[in-house]
Biopython code that builds the backbone (N, CA, C, O; Angstrom):
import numpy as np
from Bio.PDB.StructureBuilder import StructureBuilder

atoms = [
    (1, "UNK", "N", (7.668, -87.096, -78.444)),
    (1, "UNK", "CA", (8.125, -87.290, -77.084)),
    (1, "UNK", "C", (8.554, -88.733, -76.847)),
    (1, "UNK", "O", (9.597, -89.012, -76.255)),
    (2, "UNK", "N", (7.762, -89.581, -77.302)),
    (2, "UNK", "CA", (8.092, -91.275, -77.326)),
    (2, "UNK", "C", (9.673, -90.993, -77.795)),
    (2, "UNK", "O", (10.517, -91.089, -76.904)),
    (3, "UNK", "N", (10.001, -90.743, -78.781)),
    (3, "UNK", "CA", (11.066, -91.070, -79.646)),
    (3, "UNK", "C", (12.629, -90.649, -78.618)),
    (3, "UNK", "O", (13.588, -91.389, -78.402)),
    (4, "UNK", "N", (12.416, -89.273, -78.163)),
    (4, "UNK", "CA", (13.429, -89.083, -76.954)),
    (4, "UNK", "C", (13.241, -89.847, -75.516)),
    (4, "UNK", "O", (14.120, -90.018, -74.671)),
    (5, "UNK", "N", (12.621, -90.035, -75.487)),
    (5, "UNK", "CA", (12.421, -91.151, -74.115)),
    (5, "UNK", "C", (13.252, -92.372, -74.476)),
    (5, "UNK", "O", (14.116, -92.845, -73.737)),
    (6, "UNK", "N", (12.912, -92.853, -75.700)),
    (6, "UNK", "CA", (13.764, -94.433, -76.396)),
    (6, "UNK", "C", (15.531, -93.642, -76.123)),
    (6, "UNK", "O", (16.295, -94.169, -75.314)),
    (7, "UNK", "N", (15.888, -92.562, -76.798)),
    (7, "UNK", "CA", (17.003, -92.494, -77.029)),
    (7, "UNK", "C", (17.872, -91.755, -75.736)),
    (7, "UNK", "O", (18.964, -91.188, -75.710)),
    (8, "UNK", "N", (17.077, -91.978, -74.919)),
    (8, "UNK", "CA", (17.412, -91.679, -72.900)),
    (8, "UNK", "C", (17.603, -92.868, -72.472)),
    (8, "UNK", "O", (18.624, -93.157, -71.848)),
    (9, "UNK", "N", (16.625, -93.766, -72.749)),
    (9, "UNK", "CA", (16.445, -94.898, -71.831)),
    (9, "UNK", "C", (17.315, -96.285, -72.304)),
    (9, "UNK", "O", (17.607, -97.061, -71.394)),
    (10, "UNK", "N", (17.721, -96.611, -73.619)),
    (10, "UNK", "CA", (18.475, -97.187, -74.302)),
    (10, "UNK", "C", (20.018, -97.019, -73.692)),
    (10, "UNK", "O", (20.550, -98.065, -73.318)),
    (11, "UNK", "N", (20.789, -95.758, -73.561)),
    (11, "UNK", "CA", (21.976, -95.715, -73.130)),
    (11, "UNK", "C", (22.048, -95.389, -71.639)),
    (11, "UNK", "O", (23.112, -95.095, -71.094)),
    (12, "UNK", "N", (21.002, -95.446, -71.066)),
    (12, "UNK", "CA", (20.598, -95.803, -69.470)),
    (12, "UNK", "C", (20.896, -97.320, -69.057)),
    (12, "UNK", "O", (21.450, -97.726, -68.036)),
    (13, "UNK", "N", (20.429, -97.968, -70.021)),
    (13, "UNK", "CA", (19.635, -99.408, -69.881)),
    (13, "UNK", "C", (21.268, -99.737, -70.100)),
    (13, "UNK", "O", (21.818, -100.145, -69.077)),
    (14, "UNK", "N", (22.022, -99.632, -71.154)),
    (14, "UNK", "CA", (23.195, -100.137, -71.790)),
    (14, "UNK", "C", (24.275, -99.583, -70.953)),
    (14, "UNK", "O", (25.185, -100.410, -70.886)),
    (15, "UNK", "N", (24.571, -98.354, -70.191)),
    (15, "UNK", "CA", (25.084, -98.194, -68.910)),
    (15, "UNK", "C", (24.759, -99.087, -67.918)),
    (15, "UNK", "O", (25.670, -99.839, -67.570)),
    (16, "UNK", "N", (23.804, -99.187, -67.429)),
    (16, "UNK", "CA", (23.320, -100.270, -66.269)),
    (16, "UNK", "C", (24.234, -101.438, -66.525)),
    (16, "UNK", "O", (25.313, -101.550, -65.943)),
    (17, "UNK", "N", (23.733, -102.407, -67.507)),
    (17, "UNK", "CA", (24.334, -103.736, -68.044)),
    (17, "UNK", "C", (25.678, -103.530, -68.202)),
    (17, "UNK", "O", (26.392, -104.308, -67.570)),
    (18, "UNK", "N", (26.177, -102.768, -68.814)),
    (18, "UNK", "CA", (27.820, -102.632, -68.873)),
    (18, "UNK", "C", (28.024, -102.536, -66.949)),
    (18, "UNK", "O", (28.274, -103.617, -66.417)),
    (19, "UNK", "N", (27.936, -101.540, -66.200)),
    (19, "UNK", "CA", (28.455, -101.542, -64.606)),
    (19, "UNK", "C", (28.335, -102.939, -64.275)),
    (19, "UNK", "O", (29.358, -103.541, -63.950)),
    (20, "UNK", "N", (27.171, -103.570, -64.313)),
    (20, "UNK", "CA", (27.026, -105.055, -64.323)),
    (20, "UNK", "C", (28.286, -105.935, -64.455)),
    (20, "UNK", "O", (29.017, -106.284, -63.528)),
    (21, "UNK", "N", (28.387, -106.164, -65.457)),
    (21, "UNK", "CA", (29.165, -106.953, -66.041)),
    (21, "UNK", "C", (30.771, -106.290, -66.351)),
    (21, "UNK", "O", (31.425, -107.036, -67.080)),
    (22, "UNK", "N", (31.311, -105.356, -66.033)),
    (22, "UNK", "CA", (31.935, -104.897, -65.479)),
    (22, "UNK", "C", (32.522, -105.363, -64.126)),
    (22, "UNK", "O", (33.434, -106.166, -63.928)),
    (23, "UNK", "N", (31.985, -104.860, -63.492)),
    (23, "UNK", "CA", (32.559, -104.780, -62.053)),
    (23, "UNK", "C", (32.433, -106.966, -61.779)),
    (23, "UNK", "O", (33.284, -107.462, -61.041)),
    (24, "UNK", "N", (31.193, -108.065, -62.543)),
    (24, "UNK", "CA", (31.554, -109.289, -62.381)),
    (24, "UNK", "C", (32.492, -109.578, -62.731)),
    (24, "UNK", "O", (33.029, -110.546, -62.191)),
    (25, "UNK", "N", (33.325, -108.710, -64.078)),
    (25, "UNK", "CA", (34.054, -109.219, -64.542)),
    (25, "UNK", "C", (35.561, -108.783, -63.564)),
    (25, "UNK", "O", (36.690, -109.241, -63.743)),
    (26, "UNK", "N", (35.226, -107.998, -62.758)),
    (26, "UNK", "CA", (36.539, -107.463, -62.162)),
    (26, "UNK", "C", (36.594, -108.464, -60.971)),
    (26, "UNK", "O", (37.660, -108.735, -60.418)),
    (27, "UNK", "N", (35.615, -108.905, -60.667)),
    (27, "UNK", "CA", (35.413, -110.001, -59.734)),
    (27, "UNK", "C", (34.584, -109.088, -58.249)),
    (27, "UNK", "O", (34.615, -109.535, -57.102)),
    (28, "UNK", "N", (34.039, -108.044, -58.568)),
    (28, "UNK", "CA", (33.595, -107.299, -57.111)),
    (28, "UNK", "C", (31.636, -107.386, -57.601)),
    (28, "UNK", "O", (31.119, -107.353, -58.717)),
    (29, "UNK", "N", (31.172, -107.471, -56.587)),
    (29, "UNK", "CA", (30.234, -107.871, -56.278)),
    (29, "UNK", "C", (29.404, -106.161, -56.275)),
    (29, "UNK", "O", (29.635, -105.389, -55.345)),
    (30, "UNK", "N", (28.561, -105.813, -57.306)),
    (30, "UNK", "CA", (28.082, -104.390, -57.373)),
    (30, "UNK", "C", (27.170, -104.519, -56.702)),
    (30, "UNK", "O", (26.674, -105.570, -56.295)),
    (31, "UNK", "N", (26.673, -102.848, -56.407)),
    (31, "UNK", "CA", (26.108, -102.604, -55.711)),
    (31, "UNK", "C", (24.458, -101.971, -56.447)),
    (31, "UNK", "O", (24.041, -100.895, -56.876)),
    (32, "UNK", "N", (23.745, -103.823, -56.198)),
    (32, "UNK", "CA", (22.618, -103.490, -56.585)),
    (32, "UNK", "C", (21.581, -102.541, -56.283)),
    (32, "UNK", "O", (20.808, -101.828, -56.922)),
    (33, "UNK", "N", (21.775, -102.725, -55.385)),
    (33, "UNK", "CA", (20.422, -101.884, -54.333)),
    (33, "UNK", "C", (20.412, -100.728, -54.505)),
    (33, "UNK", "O", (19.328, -100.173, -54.324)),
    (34, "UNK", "N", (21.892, -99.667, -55.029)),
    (34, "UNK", "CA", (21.832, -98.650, -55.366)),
    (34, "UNK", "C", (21.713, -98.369, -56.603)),
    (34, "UNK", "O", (21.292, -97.248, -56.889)),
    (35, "UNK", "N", (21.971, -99.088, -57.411)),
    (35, "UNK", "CA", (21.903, -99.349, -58.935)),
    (35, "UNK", "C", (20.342, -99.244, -59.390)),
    (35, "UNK", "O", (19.889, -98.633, -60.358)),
    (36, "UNK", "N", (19.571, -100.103, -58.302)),
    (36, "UNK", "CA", (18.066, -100.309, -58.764)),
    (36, "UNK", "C", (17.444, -98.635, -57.862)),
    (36, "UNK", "O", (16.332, -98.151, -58.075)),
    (37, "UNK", "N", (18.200, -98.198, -57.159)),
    (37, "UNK", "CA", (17.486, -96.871, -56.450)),
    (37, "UNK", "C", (17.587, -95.539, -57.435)),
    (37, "UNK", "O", (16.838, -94.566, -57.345)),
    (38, "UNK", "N", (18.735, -95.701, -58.456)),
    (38, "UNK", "CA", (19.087, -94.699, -59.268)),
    (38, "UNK", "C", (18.229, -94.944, -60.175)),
    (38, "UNK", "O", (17.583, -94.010, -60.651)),
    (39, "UNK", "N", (18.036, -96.267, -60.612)),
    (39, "UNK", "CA", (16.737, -96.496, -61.668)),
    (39, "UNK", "C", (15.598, -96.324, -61.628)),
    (39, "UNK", "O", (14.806, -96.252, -62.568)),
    (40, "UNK", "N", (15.431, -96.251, -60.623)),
    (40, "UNK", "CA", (13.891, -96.216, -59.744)),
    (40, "UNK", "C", (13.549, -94.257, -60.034)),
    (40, "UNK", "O", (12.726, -93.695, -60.756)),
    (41, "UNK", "N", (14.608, -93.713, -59.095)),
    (41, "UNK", "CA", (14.769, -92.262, -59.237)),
    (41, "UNK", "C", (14.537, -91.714, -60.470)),
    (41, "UNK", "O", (13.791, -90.757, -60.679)),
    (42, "UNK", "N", (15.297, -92.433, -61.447)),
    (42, "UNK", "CA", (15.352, -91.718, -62.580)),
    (42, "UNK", "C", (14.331, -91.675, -63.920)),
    (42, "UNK", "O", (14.015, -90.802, -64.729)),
    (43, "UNK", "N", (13.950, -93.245, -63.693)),
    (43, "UNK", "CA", (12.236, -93.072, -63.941)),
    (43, "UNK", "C", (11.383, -92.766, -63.414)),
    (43, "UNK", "O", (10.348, -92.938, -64.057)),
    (44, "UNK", "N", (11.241, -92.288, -62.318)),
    (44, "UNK", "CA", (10.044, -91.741, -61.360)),
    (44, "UNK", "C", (10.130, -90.214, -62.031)),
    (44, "UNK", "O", (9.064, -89.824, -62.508)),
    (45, "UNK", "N", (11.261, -89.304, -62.128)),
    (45, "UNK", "CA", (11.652, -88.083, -62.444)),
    (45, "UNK", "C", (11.269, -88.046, -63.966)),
    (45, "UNK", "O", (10.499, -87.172, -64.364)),
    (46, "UNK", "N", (11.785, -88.965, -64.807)),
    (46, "UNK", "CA", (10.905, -88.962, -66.031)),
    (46, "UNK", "C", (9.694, -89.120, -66.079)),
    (46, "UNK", "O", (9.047, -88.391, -66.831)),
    (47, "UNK", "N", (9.126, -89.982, -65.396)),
    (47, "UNK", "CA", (7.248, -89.983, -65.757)),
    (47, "UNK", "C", (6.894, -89.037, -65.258)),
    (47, "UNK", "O", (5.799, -88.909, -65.805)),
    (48, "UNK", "N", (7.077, -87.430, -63.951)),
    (48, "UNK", "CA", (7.103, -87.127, -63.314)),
    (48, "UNK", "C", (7.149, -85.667, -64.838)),
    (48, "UNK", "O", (6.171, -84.997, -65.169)),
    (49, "UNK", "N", (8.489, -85.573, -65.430)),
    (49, "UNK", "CA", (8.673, -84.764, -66.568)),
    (49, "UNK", "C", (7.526, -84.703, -67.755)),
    (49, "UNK", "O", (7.110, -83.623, -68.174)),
    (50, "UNK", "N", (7.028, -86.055, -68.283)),
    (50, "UNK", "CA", (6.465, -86.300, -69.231)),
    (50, "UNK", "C", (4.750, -85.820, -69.114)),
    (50, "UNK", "O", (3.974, -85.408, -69.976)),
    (51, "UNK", "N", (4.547, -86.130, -67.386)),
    (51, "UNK", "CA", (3.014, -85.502, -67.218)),
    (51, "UNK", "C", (2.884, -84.315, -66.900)),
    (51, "UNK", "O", (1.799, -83.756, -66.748)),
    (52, "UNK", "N", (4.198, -83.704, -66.740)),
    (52, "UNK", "CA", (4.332, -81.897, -66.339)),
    (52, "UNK", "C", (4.042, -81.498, -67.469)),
    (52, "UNK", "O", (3.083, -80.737, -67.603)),
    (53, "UNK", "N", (4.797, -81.910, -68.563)),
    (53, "UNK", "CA", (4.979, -81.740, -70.233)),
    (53, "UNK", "C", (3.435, -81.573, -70.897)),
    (53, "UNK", "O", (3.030, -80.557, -71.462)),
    (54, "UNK", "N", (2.788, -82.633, -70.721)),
    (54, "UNK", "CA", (1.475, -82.977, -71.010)),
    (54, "UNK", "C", (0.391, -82.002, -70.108)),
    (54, "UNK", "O", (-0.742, -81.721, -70.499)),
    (55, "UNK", "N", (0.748, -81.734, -69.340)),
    (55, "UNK", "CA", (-0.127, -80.881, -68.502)),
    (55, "UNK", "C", (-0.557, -79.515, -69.286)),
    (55, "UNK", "O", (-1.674, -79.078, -69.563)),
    (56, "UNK", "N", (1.232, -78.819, -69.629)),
    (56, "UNK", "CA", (0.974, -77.482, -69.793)),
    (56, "UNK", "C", (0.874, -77.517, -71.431)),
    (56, "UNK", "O", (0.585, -76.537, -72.117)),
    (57, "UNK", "N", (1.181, -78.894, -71.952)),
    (57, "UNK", "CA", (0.968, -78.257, -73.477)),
    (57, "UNK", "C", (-0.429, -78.968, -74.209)),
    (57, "UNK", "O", (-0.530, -79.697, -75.196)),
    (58, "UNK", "N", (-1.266, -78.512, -73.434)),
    (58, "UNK", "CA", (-2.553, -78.797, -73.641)),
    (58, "UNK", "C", (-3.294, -78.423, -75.117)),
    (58, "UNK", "O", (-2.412, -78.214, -75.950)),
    (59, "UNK", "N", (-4.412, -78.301, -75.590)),
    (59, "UNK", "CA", (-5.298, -77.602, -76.415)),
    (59, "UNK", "C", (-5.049, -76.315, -75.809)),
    (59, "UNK", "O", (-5.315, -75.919, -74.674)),
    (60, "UNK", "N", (-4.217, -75.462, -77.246)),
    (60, "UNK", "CA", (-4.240, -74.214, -77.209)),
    (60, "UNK", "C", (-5.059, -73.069, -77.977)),
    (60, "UNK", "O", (-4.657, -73.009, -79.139)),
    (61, "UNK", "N", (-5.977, -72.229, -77.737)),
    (61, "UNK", "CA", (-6.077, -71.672, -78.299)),
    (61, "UNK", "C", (-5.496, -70.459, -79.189)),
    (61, "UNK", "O", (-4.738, -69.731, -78.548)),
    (62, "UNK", "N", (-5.675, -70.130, -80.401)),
    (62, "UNK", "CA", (-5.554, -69.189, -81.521)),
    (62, "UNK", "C", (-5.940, -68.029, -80.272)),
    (62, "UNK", "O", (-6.354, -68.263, -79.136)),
    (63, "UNK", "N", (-5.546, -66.258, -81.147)),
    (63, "UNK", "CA", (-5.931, -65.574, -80.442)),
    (63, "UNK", "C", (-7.068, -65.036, -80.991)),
    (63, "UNK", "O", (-7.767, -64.250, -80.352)),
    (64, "UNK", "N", (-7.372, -65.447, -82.323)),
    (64, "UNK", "CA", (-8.683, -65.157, -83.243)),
    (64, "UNK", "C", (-9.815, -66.234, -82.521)),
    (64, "UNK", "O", (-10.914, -66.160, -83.071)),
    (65, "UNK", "N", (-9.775, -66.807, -81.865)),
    (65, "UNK", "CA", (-10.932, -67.276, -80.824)),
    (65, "UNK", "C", (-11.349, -66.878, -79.492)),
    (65, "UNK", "O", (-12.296, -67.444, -78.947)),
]
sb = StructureBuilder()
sb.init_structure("model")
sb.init_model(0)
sb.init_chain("A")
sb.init_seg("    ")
for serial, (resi, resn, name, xyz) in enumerate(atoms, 1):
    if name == "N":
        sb.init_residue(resn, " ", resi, " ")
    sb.init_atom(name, np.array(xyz, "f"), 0.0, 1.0, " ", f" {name:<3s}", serial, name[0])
structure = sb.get_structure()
């Protein structure tokens, strides 16, 4: 589960920085506040995924027990 989280959050992170530097480079002034609300969202919804995940795939039992 670690390993897909890295390969989500890497071209998240590298989207972010590109809009960044982007739009300075176009000379317009981005729009942080929504930038940091989508980030916010979208890791809240992942940690949110990862303990749903963990919840239901608990210690399972065999049906020979």
């Amino acid at each position: 589960m670690n390993r897909a989280i890295y390969i989500i959050m890497v071209p998240v992170v590298l989207v972010a920085v590109g809009y960044i530097l982007i739009f300075r480079a176009v000379g317009l002034a981005p729009g942080y506040g929504r930038l940091l609300v989508a980030m916010a969202l979208f890791a809240g919804v992942a940690w949110w995924m990862v303990r749903k995940s963990a919840k239901t795939s608990g210690p399972q039992k065999s049906k020979n027990d």
